[in-house]
Biopython code that builds the backbone (N, CA, C, O; Angstrom):
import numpy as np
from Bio.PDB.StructureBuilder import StructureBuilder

atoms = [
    (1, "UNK", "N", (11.600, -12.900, -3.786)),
    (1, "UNK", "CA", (12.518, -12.538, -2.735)),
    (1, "UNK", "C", (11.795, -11.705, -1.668)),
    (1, "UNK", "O", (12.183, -11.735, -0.500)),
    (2, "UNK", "N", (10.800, -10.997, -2.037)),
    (2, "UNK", "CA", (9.732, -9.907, -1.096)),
    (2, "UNK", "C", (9.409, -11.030, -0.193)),
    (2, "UNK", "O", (9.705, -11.130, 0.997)),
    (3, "UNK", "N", (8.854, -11.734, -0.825)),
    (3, "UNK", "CA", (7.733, -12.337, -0.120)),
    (3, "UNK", "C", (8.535, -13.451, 0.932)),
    (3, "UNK", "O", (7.938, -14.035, 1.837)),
    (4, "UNK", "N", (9.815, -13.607, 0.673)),
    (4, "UNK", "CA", (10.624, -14.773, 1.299)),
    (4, "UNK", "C", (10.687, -13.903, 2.508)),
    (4, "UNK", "O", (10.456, -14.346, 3.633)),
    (5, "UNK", "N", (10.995, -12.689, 2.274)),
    (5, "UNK", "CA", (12.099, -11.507, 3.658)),
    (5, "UNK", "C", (10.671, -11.327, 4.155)),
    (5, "UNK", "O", (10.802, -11.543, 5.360)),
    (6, "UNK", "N", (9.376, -11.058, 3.940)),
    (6, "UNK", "CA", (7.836, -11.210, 4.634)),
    (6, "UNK", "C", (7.836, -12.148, 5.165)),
    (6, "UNK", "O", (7.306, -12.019, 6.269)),
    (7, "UNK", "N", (8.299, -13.483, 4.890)),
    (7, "UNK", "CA", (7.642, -14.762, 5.949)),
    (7, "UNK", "C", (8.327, -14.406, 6.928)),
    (7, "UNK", "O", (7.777, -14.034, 7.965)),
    (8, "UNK", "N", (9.914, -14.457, 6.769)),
    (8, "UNK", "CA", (11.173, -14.015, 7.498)),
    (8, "UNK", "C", (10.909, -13.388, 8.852)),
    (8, "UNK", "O", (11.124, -13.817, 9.985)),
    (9, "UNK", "N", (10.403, -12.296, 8.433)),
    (9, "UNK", "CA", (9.993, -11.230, 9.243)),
    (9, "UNK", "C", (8.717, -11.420, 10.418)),
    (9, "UNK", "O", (8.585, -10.978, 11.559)),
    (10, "UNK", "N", (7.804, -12.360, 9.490)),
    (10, "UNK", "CA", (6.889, -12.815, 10.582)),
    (10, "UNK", "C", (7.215, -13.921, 11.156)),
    (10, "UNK", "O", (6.651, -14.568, 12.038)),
    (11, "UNK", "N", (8.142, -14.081, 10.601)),
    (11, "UNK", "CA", (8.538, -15.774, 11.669)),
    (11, "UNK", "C", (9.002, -15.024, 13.168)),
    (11, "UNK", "O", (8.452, -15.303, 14.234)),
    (12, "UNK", "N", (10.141, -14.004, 13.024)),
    (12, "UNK", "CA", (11.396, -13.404, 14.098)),
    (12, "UNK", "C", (10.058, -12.645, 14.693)),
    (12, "UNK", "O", (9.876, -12.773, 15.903)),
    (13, "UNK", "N", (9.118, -11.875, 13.947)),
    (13, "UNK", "CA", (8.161, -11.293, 14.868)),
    (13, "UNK", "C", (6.800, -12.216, 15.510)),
    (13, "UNK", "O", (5.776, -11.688, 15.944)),
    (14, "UNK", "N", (7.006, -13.416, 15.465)),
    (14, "UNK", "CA", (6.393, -14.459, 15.887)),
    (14, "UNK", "C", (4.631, -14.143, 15.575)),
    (14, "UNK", "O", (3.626, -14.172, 16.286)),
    (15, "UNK", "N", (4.896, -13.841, 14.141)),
    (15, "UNK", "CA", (3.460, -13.478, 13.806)),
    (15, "UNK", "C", (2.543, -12.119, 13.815)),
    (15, "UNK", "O", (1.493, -11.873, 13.220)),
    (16, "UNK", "N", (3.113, -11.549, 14.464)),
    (16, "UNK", "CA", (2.872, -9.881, 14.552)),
    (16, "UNK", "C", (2.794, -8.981, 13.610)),
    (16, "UNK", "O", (3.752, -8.209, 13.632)),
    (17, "UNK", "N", (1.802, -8.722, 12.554)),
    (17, "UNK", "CA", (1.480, -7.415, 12.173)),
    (17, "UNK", "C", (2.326, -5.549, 12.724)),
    (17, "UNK", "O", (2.812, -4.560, 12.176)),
    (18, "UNK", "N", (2.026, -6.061, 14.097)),
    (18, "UNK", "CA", (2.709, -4.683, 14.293)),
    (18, "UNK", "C", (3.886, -4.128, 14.384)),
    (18, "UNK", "O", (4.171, -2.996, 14.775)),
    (19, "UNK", "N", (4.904, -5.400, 13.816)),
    (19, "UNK", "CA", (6.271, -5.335, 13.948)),
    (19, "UNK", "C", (6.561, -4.002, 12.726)),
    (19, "UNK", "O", (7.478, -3.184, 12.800)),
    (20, "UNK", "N", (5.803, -4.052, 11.941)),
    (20, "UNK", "CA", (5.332, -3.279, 10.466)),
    (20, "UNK", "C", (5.188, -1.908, 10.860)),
    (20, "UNK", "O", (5.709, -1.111, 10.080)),
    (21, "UNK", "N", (4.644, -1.446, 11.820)),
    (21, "UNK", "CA", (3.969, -0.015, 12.115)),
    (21, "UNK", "C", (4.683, 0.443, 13.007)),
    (21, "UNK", "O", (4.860, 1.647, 13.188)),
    (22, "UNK", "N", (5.132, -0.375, 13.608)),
    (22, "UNK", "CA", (5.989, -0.100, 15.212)),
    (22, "UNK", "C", (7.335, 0.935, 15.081)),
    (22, "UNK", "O", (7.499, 1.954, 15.751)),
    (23, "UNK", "N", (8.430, 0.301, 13.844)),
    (23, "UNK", "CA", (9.370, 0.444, 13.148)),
    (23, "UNK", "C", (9.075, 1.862, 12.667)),
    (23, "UNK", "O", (7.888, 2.143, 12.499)),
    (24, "UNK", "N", (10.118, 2.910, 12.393)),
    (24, "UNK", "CA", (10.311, 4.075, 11.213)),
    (24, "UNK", "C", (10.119, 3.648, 10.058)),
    (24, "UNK", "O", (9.229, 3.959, 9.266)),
    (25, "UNK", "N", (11.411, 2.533, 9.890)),
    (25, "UNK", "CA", (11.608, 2.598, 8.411)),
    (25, "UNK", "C", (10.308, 1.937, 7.991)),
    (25, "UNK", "O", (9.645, 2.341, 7.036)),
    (26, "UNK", "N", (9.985, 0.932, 8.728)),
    (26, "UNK", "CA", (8.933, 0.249, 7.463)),
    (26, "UNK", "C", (8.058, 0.807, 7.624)),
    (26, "UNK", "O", (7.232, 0.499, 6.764)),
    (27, "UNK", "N", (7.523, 1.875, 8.601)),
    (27, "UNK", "CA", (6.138, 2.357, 8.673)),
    (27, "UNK", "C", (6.030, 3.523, 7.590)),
    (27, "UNK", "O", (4.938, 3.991, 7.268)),
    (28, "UNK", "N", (7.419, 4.023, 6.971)),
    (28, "UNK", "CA", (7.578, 4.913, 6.178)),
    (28, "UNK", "C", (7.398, 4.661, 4.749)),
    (28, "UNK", "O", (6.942, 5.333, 3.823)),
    (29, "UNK", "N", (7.983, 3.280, 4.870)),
    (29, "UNK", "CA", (8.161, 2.632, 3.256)),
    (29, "UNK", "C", (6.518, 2.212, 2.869)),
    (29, "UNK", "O", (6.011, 2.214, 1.748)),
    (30, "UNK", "N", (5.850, 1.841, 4.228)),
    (30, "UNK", "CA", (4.332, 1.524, 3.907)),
    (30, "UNK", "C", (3.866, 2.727, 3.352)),
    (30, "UNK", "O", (3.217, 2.586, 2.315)),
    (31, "UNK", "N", (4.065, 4.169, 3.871)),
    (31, "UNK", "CA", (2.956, 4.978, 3.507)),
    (31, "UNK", "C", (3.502, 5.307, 1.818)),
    (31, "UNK", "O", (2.870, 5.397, 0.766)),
    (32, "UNK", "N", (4.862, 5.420, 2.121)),
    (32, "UNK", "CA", (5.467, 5.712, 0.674)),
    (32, "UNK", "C", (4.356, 4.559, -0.309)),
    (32, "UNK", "O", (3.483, 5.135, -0.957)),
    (33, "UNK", "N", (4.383, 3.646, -0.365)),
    (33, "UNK", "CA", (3.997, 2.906, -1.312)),
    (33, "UNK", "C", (2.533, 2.896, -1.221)),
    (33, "UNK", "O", (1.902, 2.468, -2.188)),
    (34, "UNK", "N", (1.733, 3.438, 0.129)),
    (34, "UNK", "CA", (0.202, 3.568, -0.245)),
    (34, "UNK", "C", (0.106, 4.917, -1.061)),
    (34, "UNK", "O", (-0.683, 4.963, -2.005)),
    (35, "UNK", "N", (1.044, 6.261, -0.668)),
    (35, "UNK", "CA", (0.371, 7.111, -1.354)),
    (35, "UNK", "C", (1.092, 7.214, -2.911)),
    (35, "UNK", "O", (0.749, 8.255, -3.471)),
    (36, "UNK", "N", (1.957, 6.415, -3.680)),
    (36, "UNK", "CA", (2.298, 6.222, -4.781)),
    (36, "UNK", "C", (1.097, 4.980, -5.260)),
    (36, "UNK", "O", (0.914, 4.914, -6.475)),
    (37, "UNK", "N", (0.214, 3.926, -4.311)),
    (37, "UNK", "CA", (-0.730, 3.539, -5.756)),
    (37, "UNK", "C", (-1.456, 4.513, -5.539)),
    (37, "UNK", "O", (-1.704, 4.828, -6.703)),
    (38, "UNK", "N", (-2.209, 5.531, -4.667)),
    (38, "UNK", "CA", (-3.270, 6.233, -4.547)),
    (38, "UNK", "C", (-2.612, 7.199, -5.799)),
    (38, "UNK", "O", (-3.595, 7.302, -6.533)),
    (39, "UNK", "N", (-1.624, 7.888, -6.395)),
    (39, "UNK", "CA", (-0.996, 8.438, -7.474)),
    (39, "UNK", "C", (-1.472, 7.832, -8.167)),
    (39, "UNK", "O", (-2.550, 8.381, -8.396)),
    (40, "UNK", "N", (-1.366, 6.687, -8.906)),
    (40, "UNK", "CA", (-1.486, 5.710, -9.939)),
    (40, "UNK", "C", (-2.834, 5.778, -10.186)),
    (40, "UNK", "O", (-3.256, 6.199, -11.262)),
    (41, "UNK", "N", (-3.895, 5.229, -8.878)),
    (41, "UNK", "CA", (-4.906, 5.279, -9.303)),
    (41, "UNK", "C", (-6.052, 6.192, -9.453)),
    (41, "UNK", "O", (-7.186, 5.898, -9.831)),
    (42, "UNK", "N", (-5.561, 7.419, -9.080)),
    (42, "UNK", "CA", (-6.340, 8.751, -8.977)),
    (42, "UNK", "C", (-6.823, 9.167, -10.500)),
    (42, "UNK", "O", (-7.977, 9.577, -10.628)),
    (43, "UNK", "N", (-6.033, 9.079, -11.566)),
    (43, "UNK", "CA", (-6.649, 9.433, -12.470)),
    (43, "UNK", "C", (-7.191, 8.533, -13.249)),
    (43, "UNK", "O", (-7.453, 8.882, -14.400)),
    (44, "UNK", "N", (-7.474, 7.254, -12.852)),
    (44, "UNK", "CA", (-8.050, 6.069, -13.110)),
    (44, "UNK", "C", (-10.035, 6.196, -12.676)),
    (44, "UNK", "O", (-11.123, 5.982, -13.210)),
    (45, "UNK", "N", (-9.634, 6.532, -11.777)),
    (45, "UNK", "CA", (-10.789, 6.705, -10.433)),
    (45, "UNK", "C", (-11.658, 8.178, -11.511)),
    (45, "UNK", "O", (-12.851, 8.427, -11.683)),
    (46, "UNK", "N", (-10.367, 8.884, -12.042)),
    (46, "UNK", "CA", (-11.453, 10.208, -11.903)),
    (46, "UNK", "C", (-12.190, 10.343, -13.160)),
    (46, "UNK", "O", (-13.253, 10.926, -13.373)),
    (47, "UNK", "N", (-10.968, 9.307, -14.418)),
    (47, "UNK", "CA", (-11.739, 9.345, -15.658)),
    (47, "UNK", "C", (-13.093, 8.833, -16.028)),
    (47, "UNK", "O", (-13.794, 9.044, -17.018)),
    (48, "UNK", "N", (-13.358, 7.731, -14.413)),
    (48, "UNK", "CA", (-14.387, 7.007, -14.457)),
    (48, "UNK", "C", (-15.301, 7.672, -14.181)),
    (48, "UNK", "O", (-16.278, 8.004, -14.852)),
    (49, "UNK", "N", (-14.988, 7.913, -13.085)),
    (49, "UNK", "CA", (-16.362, 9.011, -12.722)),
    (49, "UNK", "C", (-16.412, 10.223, -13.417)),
    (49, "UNK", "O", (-17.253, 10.847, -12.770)),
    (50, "UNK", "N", (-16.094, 10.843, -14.195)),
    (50, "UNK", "CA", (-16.076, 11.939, -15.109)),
    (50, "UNK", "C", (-17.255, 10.933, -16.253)),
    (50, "UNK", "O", (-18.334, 11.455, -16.535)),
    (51, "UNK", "N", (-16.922, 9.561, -16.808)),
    (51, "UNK", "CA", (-17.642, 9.743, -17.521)),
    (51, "UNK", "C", (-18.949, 9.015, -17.733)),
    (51, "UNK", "O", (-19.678, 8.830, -18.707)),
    (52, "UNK", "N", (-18.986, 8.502, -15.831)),
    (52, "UNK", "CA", (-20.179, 7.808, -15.180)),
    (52, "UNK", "C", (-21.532, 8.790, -15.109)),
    (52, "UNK", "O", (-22.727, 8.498, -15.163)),
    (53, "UNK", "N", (-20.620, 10.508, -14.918)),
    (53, "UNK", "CA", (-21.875, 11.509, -14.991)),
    (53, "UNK", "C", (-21.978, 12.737, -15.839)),
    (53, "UNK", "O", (-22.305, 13.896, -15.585)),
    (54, "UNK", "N", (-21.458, 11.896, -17.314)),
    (54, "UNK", "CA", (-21.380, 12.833, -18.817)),
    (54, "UNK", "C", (-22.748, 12.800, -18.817)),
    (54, "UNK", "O", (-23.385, 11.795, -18.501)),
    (55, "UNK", "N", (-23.353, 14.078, -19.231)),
    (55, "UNK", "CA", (-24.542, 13.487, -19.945)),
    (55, "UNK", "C", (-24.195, 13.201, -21.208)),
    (55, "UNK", "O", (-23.153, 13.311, -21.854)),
    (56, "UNK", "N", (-25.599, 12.697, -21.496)),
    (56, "UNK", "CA", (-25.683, 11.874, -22.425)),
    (56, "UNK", "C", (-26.692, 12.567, -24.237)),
    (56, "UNK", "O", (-26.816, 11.812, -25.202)),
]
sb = StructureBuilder()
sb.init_structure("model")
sb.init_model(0)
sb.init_chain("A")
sb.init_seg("    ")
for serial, (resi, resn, name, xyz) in enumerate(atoms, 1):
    if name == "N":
        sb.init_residue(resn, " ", resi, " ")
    sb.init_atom(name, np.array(xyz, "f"), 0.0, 1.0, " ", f" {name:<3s}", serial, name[0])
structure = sb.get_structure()
Protein backbone atom coordinates (compact mmCIF):
# COMPACT_ATOMS: atom_id res chain seq x y z
CA UNK A 1 0.00 0.00 0.00
CA UNK A 2 3.31 2.42 0.73
CA UNK A 3 4.60 1.89 -2.25
CA UNK A 4 1.14 2.23 -4.31
CA UNK A 5 0.48 6.01 -2.39
CA UNK A 6 4.64 6.57 -3.63
CA UNK A 7 3.89 5.98 -7.30
CA UNK A 8 0.62 8.04 -6.61
CA UNK A 9 2.42 10.79 -5.42
CA UNK A 10 4.97 10.87 -8.14
CA UNK A 11 2.59 10.55 -10.76
CA UNK A 12 0.36 14.09 -9.31
CA UNK A 13 4.01 15.46 -8.68
CA UNK A 14 4.88 14.63 -12.25
CA UNK A 15 8.02 13.00 -11.09
CA UNK A 16 9.49 15.33 -8.59
CA UNK A 17 11.53 14.32 -5.68
CA UNK A 18 10.98 17.61 -4.15
CA UNK A 19 7.38 17.35 -3.69
CA UNK A 20 8.91 15.23 -0.47
CA UNK A 21 11.01 18.11 1.13
CA UNK A 22 8.95 20.96 0.00
CA UNK A 23 5.88 19.77 2.27
CA UNK A 24 5.95 19.95 6.49
CA UNK A 25 4.41 16.93 6.95
CA UNK A 26 6.42 14.69 4.82
CA UNK A 27 9.62 16.48 5.32
CA UNK A 28 8.96 15.70 9.04
CA UNK A 29 7.90 12.11 8.71
CA UNK A 30 11.30 11.76 6.56
CA UNK A 31 13.52 12.94 9.32
CA UNK A 32 11.37 11.09 11.92
CA UNK A 33 12.13 7.86 10.21
CA UNK A 34 15.93 8.72 9.34
CA UNK A 35 16.71 9.49 12.90
CA UNK A 36 14.72 6.28 14.30
CA UNK A 37 16.99 3.82 11.82
CA UNK A 38 20.10 5.92 12.88
CA UNK A 39 18.55 4.68 16.71
CA UNK A 40 18.40 1.16 15.53
CA UNK A 41 21.58 1.16 14.04
CA UNK A 42 23.84 2.98 16.45
CA UNK A 43 24.41 0.25 18.67
CA UNK A 44 24.93 -2.08 15.84
CA UNK A 45 27.66 0.28 14.41
CA UNK A 46 29.24 0.63 17.91
CA UNK A 47 29.41 -3.08 18.98
CA UNK A 48 31.33 -3.44 15.80
CA UNK A 49 33.70 -1.16 16.15
CA UNK A 50 34.24 -1.79 19.85
CA UNK A 51 35.27 -5.10 18.84
CA UNK A 52 37.16 -4.26 15.46
CA UNK A 53 39.73 -2.48 18.07
CA UNK A 54 39.71 -5.11 21.18
CA UNK A 55 42.96 -6.09 21.54
CA UNK A 56 43.73 -9.14 21.15
Amino acid sequence: MMEENFRRSLLLSRGEFSVFLTRPLSLGLLIAAAVLVLIVALPSIKNKREEAFQEE
